[in-house]
C-alpha positions as CSV (number, residue, x, y, z in Angstrom):
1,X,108.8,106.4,101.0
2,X,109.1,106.1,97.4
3,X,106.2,108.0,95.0
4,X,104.4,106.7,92.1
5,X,102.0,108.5,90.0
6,X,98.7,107.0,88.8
7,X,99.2,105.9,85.3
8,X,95.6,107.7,84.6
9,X,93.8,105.2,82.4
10,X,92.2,106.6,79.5
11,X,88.7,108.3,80.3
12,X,85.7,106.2,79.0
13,X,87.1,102.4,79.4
14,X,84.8,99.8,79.9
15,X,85.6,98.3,83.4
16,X,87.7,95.4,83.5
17,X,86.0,91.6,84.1
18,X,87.6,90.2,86.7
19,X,86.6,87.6,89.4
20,X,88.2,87.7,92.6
21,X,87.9,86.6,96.5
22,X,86.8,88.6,99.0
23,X,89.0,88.3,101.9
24,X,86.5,89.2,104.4
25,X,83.9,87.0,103.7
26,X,85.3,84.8,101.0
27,X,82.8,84.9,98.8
28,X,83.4,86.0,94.5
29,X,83.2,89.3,93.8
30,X,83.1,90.8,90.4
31,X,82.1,94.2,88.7
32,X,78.5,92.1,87.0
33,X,77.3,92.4,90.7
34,X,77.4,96.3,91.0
35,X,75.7,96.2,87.3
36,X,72.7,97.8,88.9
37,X,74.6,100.5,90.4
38,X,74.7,104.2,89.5
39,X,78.5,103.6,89.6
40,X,80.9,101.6,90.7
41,X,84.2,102.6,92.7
42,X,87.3,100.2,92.1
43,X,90.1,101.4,94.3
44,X,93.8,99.6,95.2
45,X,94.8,99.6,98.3
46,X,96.9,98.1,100.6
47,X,97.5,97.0,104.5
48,X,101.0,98.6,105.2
49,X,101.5,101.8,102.5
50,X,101.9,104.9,104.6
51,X,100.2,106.5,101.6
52,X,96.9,104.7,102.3
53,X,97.2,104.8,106.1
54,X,97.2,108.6,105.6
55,X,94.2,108.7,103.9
56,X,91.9,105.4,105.1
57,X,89.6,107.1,107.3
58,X,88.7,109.6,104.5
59,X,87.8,106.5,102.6
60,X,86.2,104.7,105.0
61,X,83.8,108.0,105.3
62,X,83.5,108.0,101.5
63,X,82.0,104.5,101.6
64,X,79.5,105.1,104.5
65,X,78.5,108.3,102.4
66,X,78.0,106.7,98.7
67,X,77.3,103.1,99.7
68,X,73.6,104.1,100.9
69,X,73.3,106.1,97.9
70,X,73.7,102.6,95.9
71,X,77.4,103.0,94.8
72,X,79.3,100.2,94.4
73,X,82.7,99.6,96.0
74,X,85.1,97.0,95.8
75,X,88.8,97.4,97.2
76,X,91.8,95.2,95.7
77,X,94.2,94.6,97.1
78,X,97.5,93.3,94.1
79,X,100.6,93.7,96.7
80,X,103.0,90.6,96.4
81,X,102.0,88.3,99.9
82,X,105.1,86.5,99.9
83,X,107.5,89.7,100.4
84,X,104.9,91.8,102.0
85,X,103.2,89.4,104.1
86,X,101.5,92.4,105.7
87,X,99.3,92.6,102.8
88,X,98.2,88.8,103.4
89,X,94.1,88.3,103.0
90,X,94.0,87.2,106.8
91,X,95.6,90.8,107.6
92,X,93.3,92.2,104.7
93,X,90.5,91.1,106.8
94,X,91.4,92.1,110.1
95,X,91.8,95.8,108.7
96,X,88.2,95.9,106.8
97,X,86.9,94.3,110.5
98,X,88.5,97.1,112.2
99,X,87.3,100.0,109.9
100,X,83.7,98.5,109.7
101,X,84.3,98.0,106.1
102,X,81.1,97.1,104.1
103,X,82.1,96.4,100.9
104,X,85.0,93.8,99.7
105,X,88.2,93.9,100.3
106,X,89.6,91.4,97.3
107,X,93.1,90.0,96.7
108,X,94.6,90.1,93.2
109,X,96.8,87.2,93.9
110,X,98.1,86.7,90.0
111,X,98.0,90.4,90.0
112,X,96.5,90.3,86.0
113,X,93.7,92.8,87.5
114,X,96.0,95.3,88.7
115,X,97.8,95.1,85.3
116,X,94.0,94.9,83.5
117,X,93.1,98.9,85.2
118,X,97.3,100.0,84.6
119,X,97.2,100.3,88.1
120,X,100.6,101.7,89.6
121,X,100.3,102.4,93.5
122,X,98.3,102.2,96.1
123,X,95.6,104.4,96.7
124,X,94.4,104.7,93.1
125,X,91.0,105.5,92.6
126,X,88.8,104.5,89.3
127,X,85.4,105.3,89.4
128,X,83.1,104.0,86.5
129,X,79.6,105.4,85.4
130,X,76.5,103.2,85.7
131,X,77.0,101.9,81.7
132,X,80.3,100.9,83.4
133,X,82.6,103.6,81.4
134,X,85.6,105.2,83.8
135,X,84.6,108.6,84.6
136,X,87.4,109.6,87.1
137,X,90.4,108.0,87.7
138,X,92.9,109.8,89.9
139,X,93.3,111.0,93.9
140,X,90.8,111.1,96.7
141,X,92.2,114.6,97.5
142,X,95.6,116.3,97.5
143,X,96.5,115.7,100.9
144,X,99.3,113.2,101.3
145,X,101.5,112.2,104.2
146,X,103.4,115.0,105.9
147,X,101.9,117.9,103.8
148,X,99.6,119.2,106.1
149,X,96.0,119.5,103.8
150,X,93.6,117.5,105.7
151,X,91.8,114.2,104.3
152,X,88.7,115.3,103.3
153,X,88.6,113.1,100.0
154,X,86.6,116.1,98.0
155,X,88.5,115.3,94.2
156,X,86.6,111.9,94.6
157,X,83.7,112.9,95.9
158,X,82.9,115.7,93.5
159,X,83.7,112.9,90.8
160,X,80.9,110.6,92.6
161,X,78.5,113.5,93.1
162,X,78.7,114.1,89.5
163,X,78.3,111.0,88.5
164,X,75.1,110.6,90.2
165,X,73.8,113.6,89.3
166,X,74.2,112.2,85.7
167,X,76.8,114.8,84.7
168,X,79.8,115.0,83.2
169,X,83.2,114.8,85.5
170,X,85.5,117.6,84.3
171,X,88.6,115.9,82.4
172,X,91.3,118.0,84.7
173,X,91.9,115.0,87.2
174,X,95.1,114.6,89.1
175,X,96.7,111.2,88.9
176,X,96.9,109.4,93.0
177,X,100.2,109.4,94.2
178,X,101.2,106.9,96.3
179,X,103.4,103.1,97.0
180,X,104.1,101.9,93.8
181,X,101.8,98.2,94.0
182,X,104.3,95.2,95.2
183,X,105.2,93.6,91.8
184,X,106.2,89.7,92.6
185,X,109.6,89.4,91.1
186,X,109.5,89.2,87.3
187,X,105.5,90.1,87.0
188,X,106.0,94.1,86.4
189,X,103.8,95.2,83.9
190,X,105.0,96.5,80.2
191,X,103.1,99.5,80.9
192,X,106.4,100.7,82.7
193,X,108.9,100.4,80.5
């Protein structure tokens, strides 16, 4: 199980534009619907990572916590189908059925989104303010497989709860560590090397 830190995306960037389809329901989803949101959650994930399987009920509680209190969620999904067919949209779906899932579960097929937030690995969490500037990028909590700390997601939370609250997040955030996200062969992004 190889790590890979978050590539912590600079505090205060404008979300990305980006148009996608969610796998669950196949309609278009894209940030301009959440625009009336007090903020927006953006998080990649995956089907198989044993790095999000370790944490997915702690986000599935985070998302029947916040969604009532009008955040918006939307989870991508940027893993290459083709060598990790695990991570197909029909398997996408089956996974949101099974949680209960009420926000979208998106594929990145082209995987420009994942490159447009510098995402690295799956989970990475990016949580932007309601005039759609990030506020908290970084992990749900520090537990992580095998270390014993229970999910209780409380970094992201606190960064929600302040957000709402219209305060300030603190700017000591720990980058996500998880799979790095499933490159198709010859698509890495520059912001590797």
């Amino acid at each position: 199980m190889a790590e890979t830190l978050s590539t912590m995306l600079t505090l205060g960037t404008r979300v990305p534009a980006f148009s996608l389809e969610n796998a669950v329901d196949g309609r278009t989803v894209s940030p301009d619907d959440y625009a009336a949101s007090p903020a927006l959650l953006v998080m990649f994930i995956c089907n198989h990572c044993p790095f999000v399987r370790h944490v997915i009920d702690g986000v599935t509680k985070v998302a029947a916590d916040y969604l009532p209190r009008g955040v918006g969620i939307i989870a991508i999904n940027s893993n290459d189908r083709v060598g990790y067919p695990q991570d197909a949209p029909e398997n996408m779906k089956r996974l949101a059925d099974e949680l209960g899932w009420d926000f979208p579960f998106v594929f990145d097929e082209t995987q420009e989104v994942a490159k447009a937030f510098r995402a690295a690995c799956t989970p990475d969490f990016f949580l932007f303010g309601a005039a759609g500037d990030l506020a908290y990028r970084g992990e749900l909590d520090e537990s992580r497989p095998g270390n014993g700390i229970p999910v209780t997601g409380s970094d992201l939370r606190a960064a929600i709860d302040a957000v709402l609250a219209g305060e300030p997040v603190g700017e000591d955030q720990k980058a996500s560590i998880g799979c790095n996200i499933k490159w198709r062969p010859g698509n890495e992004p520059s912001y590797f090397t």
